[in-house]
One Martini backbone bead per residue (centre of mass of N, CA, C, O) as a GRO file, in nm:
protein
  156
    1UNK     BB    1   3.467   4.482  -2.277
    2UNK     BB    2   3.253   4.373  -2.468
    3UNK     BB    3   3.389   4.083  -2.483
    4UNK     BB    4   3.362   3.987  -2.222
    5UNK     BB    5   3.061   4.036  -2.175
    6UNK     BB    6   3.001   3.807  -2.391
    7UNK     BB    7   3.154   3.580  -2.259
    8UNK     BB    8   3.005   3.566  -2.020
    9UNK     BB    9   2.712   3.543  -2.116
   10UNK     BB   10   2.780   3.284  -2.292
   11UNK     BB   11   2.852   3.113  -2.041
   12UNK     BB   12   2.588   3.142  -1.884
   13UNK     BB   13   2.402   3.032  -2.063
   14UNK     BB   14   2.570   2.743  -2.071
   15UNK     BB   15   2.475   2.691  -1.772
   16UNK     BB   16   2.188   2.721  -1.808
   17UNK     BB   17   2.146   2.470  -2.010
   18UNK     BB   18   2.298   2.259  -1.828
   19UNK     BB   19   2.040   2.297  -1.580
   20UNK     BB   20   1.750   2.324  -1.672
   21UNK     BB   21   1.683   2.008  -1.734
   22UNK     BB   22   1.696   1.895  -1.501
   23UNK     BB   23   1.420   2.098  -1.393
   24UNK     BB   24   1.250   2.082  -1.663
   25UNK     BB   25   1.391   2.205  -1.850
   26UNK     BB   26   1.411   2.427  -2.216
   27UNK     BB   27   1.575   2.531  -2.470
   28UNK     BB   28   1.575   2.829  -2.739
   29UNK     BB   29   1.820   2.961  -2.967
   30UNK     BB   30   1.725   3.027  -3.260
   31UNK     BB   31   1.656   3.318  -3.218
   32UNK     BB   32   1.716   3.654  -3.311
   33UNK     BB   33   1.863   3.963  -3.163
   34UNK     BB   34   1.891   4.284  -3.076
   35UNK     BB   35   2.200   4.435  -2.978
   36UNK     BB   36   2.503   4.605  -2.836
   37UNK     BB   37   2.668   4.303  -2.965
   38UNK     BB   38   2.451   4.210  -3.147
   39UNK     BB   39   2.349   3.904  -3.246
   40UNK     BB   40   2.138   3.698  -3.022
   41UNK     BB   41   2.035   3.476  -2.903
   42UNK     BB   42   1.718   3.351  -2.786
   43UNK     BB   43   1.592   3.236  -2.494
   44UNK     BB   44   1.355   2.950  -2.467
   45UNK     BB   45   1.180   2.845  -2.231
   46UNK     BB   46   1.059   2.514  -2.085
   47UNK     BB   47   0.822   2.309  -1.956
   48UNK     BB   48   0.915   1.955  -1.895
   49UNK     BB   49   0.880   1.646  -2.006
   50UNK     BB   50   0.910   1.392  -2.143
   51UNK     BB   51   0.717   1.135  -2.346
   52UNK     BB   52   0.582   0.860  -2.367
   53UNK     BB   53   0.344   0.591  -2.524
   54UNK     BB   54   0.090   0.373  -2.463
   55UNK     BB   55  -0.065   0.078  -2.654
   56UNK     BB   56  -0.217  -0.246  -2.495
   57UNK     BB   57  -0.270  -0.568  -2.628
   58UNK     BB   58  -0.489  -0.888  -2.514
   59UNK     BB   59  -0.415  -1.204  -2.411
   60UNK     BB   60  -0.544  -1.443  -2.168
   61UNK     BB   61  -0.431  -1.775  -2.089
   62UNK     BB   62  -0.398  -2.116  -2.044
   63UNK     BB   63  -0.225  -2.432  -2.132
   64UNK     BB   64  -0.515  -2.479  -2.297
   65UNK     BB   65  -0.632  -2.187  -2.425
   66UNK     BB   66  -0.810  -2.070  -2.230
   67UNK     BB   67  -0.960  -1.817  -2.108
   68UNK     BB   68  -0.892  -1.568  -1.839
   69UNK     BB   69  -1.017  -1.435  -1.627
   70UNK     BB   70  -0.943  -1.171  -1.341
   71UNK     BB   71  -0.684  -1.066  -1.463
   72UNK     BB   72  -0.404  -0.893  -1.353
   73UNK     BB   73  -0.251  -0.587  -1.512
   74UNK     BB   74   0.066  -0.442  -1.469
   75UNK     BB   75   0.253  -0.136  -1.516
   76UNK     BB   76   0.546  -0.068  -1.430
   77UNK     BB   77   0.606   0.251  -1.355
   78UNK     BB   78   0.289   0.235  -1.291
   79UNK     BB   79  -0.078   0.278  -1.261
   80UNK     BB   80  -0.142   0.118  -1.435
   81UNK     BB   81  -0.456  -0.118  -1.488
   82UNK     BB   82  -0.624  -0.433  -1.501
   83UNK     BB   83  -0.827  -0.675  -1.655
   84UNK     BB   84  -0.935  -0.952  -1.791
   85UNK     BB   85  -1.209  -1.096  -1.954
   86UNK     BB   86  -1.410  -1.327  -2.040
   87UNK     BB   87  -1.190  -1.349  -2.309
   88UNK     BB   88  -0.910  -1.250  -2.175
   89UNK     BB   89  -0.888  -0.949  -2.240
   90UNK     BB   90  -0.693  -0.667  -2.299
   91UNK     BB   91  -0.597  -0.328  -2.191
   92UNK     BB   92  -0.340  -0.042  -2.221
   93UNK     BB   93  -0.284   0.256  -2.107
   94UNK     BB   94  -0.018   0.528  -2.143
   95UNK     BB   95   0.271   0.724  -1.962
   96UNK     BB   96   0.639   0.773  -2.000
   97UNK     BB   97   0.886   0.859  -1.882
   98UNK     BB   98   1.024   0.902  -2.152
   99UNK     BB   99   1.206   0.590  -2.327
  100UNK     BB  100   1.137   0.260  -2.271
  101UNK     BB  101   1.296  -0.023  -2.421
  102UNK     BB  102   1.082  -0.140  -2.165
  103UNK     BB  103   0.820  -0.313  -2.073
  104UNK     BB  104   0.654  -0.438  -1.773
  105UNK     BB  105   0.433  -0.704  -1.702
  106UNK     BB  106   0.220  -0.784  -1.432
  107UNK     BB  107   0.101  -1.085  -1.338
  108UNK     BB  108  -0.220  -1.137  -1.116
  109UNK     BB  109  -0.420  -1.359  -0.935
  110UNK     BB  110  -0.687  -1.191  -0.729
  111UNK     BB  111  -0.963  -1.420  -0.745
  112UNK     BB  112  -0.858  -1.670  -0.695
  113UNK     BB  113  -1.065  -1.997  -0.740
  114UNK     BB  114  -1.294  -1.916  -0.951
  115UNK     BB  115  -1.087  -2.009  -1.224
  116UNK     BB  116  -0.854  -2.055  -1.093
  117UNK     BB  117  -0.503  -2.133  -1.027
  118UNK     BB  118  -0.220  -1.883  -1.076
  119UNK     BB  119   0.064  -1.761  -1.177
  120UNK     BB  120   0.251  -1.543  -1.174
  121UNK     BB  121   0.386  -1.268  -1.369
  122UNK     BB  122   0.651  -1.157  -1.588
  123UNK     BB  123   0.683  -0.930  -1.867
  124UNK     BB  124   0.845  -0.839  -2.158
  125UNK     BB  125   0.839  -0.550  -2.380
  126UNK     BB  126   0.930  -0.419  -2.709
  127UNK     BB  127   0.910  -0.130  -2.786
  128UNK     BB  128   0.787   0.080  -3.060
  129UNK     BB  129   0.842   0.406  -3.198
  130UNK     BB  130   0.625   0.677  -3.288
  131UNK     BB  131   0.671   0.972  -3.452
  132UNK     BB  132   0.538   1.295  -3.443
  133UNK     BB  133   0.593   1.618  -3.540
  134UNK     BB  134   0.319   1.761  -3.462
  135UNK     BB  135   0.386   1.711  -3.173
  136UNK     BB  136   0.462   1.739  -2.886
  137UNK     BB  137   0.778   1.821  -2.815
  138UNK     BB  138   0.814   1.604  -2.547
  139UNK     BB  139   0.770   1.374  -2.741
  140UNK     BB  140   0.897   1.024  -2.816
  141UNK     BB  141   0.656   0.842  -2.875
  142UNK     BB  142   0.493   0.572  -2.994
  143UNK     BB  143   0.338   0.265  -2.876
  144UNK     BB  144   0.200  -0.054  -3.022
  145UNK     BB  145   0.060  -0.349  -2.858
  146UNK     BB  146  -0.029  -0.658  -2.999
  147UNK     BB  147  -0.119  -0.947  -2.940
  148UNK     BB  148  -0.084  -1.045  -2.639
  149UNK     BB  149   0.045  -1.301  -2.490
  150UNK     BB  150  -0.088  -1.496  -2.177
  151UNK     BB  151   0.055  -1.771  -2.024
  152UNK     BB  152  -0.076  -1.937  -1.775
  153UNK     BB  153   0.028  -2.126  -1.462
  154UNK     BB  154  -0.071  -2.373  -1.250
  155UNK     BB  155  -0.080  -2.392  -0.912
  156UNK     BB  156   0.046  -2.672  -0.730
   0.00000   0.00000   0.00000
């Protein structure tokens, strides 16, 4: 009877550890405790999601390399963005659930013929992930992608 409780139990254990990620829960099994059917992992719950980080920066600039400011950058699946500063220059910061393969920026000039007219664009980059061992269990890894060129086309 003993051994079939414990198999019962095992079972509902491994069926709720394949369901509680759907959740945004994760388990941990490594510690044990004493039962009455001898030493059983102790499962430790937590919740919450993955996420990557990324901090981008860049200049905007038109295809005579002059800078252009004005111009907004939006990170696609995310609220992130900015606008290019008098020197062209932008930065970008923020944080991805999971961690996706590319990062797709968005770029669009939204203050009319103020600086000239540009074609709007998106940008694909491919983004290198740097784990931190002693960071938040859930991090999956930062990002950082620098000196990023946006060069942009005249309106016709």
């Amino acid at each position: 009877m003993k051994k079939v409780k414990q198999t019962s139990l095992h079972i509902v254990n491994y069926l709720i550890s394949l369901l509680l990620p759907l959740l945004g829960m994760s388990c941990s099994g490594q510690n044990t405790v004493q039962s009455e059917v001898g030493r059983v992992p102790r499962t430790i719950a937590m919740y919450g999601v993955p996420y990557s980080t990324y901090k981008i920066s860049g200049r905007v600039e038109n295809t005579k390399g002059q800078a252009v400011k004005g111009i907004e950058i939006n990170v696609i699946e995310s609220n992130v963005s900015t606008r290019s500063n008098d020197k062209g220059n932008f930065q970008l910061e923020g944080r991805h659930r999971f961690r996706p393969d590319s990062i797709y920026l968005v770029v669009n000039d939204v203050d009319g013929s103020e600086n000239g007219e540009y074609e709007n664009d998106t940008i694909i980059l491919t983004p290198s992930y740097q784990r931190d061992k002693s960071a938040n269990s859930w991090s999956l890894g930062d990002a950082k992608i620098e000196e990023v060129e946006i060069s942009l086309k005249n309106k016709k």
